[in-house]
N, C-alpha and C positions, 0 to 999 in steps of 0.2 A: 444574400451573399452568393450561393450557388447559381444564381438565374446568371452572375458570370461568368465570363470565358474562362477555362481551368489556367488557360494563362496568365490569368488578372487576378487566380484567387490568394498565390505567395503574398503577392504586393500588399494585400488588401487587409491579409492577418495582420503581417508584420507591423502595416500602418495603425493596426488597431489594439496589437499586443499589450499595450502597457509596459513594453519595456526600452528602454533600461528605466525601473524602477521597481520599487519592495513589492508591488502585487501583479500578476496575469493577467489580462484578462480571461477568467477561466467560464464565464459562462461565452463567450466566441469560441473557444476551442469547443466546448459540449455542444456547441449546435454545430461546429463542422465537423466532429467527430459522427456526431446524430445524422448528417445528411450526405455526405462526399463519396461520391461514388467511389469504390475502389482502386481503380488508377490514382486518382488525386489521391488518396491518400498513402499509397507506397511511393508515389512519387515524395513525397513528404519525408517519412521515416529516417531515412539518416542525410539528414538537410543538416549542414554545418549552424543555419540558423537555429538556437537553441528553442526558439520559442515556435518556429515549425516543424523543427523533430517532434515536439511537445504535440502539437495538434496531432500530428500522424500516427505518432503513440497510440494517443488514445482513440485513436478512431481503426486503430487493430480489433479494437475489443467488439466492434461492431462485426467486422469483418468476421471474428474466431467463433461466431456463433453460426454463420454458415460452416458447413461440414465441407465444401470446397476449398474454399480460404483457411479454415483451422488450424492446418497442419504449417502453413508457411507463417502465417499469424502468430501462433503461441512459441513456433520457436526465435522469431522475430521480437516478441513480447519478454521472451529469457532473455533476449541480449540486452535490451532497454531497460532494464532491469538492476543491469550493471552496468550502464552508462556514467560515463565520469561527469556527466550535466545532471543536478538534483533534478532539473525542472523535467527532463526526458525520462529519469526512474521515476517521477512522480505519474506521469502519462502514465508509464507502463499500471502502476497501482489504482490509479483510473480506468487505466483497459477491462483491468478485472471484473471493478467494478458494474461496469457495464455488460460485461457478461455474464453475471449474477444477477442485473435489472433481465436479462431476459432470460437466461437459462441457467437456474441457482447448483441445478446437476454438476452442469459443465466447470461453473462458477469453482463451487468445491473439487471438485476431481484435481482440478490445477491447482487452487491454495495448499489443498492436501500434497499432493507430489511436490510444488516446492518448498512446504515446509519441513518435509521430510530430508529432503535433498542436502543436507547438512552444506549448503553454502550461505553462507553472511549475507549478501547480496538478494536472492529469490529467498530467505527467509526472510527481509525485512517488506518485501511487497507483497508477499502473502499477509504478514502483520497487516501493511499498511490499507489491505484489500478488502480482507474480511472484517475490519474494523473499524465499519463503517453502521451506525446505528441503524439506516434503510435494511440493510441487507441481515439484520440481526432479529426479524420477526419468529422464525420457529425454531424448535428444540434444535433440529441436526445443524441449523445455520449457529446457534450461540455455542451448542459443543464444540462445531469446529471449532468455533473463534479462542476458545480456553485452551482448547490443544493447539494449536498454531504459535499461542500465546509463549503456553506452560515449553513446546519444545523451541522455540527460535531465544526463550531464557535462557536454556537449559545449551544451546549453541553458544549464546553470547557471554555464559557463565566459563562456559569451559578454555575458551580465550587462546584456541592453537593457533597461534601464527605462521603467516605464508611467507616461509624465507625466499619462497622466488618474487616476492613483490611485498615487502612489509610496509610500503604507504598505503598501496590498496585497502593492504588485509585492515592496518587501522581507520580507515575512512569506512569500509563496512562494515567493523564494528561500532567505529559512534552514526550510521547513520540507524544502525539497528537499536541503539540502546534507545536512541530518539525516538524512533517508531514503538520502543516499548512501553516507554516515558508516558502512554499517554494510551497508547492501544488493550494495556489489560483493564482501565477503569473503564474503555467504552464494552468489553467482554463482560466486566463486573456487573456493570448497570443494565444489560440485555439481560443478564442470568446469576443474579446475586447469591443465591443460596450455595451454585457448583462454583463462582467465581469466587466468593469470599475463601470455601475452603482452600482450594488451587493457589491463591494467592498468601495465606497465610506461610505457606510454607517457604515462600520465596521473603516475607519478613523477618525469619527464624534467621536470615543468612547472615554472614558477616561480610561478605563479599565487596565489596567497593560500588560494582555496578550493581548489585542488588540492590545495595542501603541507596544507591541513586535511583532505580526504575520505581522504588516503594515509594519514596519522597515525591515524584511526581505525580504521579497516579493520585497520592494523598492530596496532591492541592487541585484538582481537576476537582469543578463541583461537580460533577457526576457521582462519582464514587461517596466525596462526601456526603452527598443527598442519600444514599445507600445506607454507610454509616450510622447517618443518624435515625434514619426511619427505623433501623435495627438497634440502636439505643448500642453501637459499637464505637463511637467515633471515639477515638484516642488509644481506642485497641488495636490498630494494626500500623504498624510502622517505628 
């Protein structure tokens, strides 16, 4: 793909995207995320085409692992974050990830600060980041991921609405409840002993989005595989 002209390489995604239809091509975006020189890739970033924003997205995360690029990179990576295109905040959750395949430090320091960042939006790509089974091999990577979990709940529970934009505010909260629907059984199943307890507490709720994030989580076999090897299944939810 590269050995072309940076001129020929829009044409060449777009011809090869898969869209318009239900899937990406998302192993093309990983290998032009993985090789594009720099310029190509910010030429990309806010490409009106959704599916080359999406490639440039994620080939930030390549970029924010140099100390050069970083700074224009991760705050470039906030915006796509909150892009009104799912497939371009997905990039962005992808960028992450990629920069936890190479620098798990960097990786966390960024999930940590935007999960903390009490916005709907940069909490649900830190979910969607850290919640990834690759990147869930040792203790500090599966703690994060319960804290990220347990606080972007604890955001989504509390449910303050943005009276300067109340579409927004509800689009960031169902894309978070989504992300959660599904990101504490992939936490549970890295670290079952801290994730079972963290999450019981969130089945105790009456909460609307709660009795929904429990219910999903419950039908993911991940968790249930958890469950049962714990002789717990039918106790949580």
């Amino acid at each position: 793909m590269l050995a072309r002209a940076p001129a020929e390489v829009p044409g060449f995604l777009t011809g090869r995207s898969g869209l318009p239809g239900p899937r990406a091509n998302l192993p093309l975006a990983d290998a032009f995320a993985g090789t594009a020189p720099a310029e190509l890739i910010w030429s990309l970033v806010d490409s009106a085409d959704e599916y080359l924003a999406f490639c440039g997205t994620e080939g930030l995360g390549r970029l924010a692992v140099s100390p050069d690029e970083r700074p224009a990179a991760l705050t470039a990576l906030r915006r796509a974050a909150a892009d009104e295109r799912w497939r371009v905040r997905e990039g962005a959750a992808r960028a992450l990830q990629l920069i936890g395949d190479a620098d798990p430090a960097l990786m966390h320091a960024v999930v940590e600060a935007w999960s903390e960042s009490m916005d709907a939006w940069l909490a649900r790509a830190a979910v969607a980041a850290i919640c990834e089974p690759r990147l869930l091999a040792d203790d500090d990577a599966q703690a994060l991921a319960l804290r990220v979990c347990d606080r972007a709940t604890a955001l989504l529970l509390r449910g303050e609405p943005n009276p300067n934009d109340p579409v927004r505010a509800r689009e960031a909260h169902r894309v978070l409840r989504q992300a959660l629907g599904y990101g504490w059984s992939v936490a549970i199943a890295a670290s079952p002993a801290a994730g079972l307890t963290a999450f019981r507490a969130l089945t105790a709720s009456d909460d609307p989005d709660a009795r929904w994030i429990v219910r999903s989580n419950h039908a993911k076999a991940r968790l249930r595989s958890v469950l049962a090897d714990r002789n717990l299944w039918g106790t949580l939810g």
